[in-house]
C-alpha positions as CSV (number, residue, x, y, z in Angstrom):
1,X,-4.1,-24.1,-4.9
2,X,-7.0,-21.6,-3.9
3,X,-6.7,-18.3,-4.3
4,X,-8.2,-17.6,-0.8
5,X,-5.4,-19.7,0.8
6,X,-2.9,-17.5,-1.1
7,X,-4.3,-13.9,-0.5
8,X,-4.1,-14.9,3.1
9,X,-0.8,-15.5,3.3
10,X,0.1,-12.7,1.5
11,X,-0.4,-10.3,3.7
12,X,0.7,-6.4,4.1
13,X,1.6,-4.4,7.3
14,X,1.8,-0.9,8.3
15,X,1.4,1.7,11.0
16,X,-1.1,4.7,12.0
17,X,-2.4,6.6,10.0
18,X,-5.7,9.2,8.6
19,X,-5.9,10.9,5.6
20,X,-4.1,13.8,4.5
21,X,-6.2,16.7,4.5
22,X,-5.2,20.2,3.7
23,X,-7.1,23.2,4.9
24,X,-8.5,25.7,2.4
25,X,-7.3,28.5,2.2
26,X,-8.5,31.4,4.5
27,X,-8.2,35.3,4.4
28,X,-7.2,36.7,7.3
29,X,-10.1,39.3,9.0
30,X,-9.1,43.1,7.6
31,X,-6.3,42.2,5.2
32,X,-8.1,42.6,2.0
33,X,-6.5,40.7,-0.8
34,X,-4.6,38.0,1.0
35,X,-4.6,34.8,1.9
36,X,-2.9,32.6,4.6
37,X,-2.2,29.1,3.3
38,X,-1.4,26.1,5.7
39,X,2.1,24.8,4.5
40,X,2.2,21.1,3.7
41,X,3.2,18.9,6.1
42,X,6.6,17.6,5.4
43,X,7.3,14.4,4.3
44,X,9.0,12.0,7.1
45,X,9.2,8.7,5.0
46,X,8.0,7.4,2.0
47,X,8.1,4.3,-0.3
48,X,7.2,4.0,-3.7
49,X,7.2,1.7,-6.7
50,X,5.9,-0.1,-9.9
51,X,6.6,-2.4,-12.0
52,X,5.8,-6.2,-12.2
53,X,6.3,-9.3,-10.3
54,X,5.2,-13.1,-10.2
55,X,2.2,-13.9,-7.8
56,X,3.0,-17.5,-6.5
57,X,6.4,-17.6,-9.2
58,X,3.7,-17.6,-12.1
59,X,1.0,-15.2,-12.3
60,X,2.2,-12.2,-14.0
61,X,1.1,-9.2,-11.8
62,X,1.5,-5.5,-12.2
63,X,2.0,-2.9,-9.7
64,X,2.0,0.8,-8.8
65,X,2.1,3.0,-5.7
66,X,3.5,6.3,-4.1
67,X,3.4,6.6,-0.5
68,X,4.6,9.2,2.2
69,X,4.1,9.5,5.6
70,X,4.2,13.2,7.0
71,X,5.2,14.8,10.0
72,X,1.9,14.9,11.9
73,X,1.6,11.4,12.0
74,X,-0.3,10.9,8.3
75,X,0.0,9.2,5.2
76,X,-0.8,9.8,1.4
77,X,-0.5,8.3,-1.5
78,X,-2.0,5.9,-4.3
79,X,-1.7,2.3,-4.7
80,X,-2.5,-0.3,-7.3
81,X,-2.3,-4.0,-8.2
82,X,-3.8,-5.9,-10.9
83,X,-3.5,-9.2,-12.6
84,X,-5.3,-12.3,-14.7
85,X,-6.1,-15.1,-12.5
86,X,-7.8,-18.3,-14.2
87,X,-9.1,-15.9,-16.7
88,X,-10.5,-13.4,-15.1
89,X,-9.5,-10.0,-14.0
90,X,-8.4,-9.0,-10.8
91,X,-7.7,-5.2,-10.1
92,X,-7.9,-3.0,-7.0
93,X,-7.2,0.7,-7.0
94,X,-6.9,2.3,-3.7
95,X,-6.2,5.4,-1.3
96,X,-2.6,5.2,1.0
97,X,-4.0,5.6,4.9
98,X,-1.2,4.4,6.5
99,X,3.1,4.0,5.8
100,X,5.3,1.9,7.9
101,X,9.4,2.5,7.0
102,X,12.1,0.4,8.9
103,X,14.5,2.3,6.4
104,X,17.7,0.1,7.4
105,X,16.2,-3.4,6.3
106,X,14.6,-1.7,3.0
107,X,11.2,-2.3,4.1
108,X,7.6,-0.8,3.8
109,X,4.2,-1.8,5.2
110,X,1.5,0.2,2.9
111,X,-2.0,0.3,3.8
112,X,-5.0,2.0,2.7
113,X,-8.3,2.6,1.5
114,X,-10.5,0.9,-1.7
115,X,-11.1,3.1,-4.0
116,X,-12.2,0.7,-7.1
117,X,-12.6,-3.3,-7.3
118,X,-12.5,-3.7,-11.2
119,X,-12.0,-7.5,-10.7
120,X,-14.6,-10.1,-11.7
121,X,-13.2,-13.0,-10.3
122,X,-15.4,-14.4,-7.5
123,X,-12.4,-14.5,-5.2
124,X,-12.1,-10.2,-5.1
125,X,-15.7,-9.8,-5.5
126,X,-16.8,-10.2,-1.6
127,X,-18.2,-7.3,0.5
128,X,-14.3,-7.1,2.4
129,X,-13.1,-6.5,-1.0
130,X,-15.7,-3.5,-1.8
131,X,-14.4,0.4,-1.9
132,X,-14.3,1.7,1.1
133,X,-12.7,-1.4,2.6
134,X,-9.3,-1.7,3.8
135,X,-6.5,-2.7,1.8
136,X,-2.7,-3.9,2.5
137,X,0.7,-5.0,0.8
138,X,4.5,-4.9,2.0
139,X,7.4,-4.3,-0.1
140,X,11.3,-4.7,-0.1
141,X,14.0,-2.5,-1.5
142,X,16.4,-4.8,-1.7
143,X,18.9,-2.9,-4.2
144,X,21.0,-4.0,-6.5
145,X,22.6,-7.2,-4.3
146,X,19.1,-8.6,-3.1
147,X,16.7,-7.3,-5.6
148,X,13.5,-6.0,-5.0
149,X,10.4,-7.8,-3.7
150,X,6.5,-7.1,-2.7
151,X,3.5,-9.0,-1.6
152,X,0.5,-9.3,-3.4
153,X,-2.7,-7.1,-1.2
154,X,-4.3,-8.3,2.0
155,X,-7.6,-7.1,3.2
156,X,-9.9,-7.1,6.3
157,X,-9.2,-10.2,8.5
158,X,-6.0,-11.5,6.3
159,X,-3.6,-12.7,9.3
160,X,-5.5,-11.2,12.1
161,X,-5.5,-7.8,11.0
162,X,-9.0,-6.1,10.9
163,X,-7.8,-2.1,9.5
164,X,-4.8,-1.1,7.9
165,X,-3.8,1.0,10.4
166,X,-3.5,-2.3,12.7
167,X,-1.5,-3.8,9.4
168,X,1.0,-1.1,9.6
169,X,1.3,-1.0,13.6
170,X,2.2,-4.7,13.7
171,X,4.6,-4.8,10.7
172,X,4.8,-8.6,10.2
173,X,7.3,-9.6,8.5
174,X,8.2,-13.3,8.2
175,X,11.5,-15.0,8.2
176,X,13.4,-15.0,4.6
177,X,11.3,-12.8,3.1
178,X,8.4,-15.1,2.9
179,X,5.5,-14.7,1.1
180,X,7.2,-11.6,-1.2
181,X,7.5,-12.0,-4.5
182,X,10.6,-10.7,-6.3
183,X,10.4,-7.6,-9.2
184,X,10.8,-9.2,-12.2
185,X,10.8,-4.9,-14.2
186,X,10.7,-2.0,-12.3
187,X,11.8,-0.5,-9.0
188,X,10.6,0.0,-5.4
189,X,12.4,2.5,-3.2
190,X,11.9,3.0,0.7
191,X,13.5,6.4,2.0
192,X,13.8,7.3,5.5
């Protein structure tokens, strides 16, 4: 099997998002000696994880990522995923934009940013696959009955998605879990 036929069908999803920015803080005009701070936005949902899993029930792939979605509407967070595929490396590193929840089912659509492409393999060396590029996965908390699964990373064009953003709007999600992977060590949790 190709690895390009498999990275597109393993696909993530989420919904709208920017980057978290928080504003420096200021000192109020004739109040010497203090300083008003914007609060943090709260967090509305969030999702994280680590661990490993089986790519394709046989490619040993480890995983990492913290994600929140605030009240205004943004995300934050870190992801990760890296594995050895016919030899050679394969490792992204990236920046959360976006964070779907549908907190009943367990699930989370994470997109984001590339920060660093540390793979070699000619597969994950393409300009879609360069920092700055967009970046997706999915994820199921299943709990203790179902277990929990997650879906190796999409990028630009994977199943009709250009952006993450649009990843995380459409939250695909195929029949029986498809395409997800289950948690062979670790833990992903999806709170409301």
């Amino acid at each position: 099997m190709k690895w390009t036929s498999c990275a597109g069908m393993v696909c993530v999803a989420g919904m709208l998002v920017a980057c978290e920015r928080s504003a420096a803080p200021t000192s109020p005009e004739g109040v010497a000696g203090t300083t008003a701070v914007t609060p943090p936005q709260a967090v509305a949902a969030g999702a994280s994880g680590g661990g490993r899993y089986l790519l394709i029930d046989s490619i040993d792939t480890q995983f990492a990522f913290s994600a929140n979605q605030h009240g205004n509407g943004n995300a934050s967070g870190q992801l990760h995923q890296a594995l050895e595929f016919g030899g050679q490396h394969v490792e992204f590193h990236g920046t959360v934009t976006c964070l779907a929840v549908d907190a009943e089912n367990g699930r989370a659509w994470i997109g984001g940013v590339i920060t660093r492409n540390r793979s070699v393999h000619p597969d994950f060396t393409a300009p879609r696959n360069a920092p700055g590029r967009d970046i997706w996965f999915r994820v199921l908390d299943g709990g203790a009955a179902e277990g929990d699964r997650t879906t190796f990373v999409g990028f630009e064009g994977d199943a009709g998605f250009a952006t993450s953003a649009a990843y995380c709007a459409g939250r695909p999600w195929p029949d029986d879990n498809a395409r997800t992977w289950a948690v062979t060590s670790g833990n992903i949790q999806v709170r409301p």
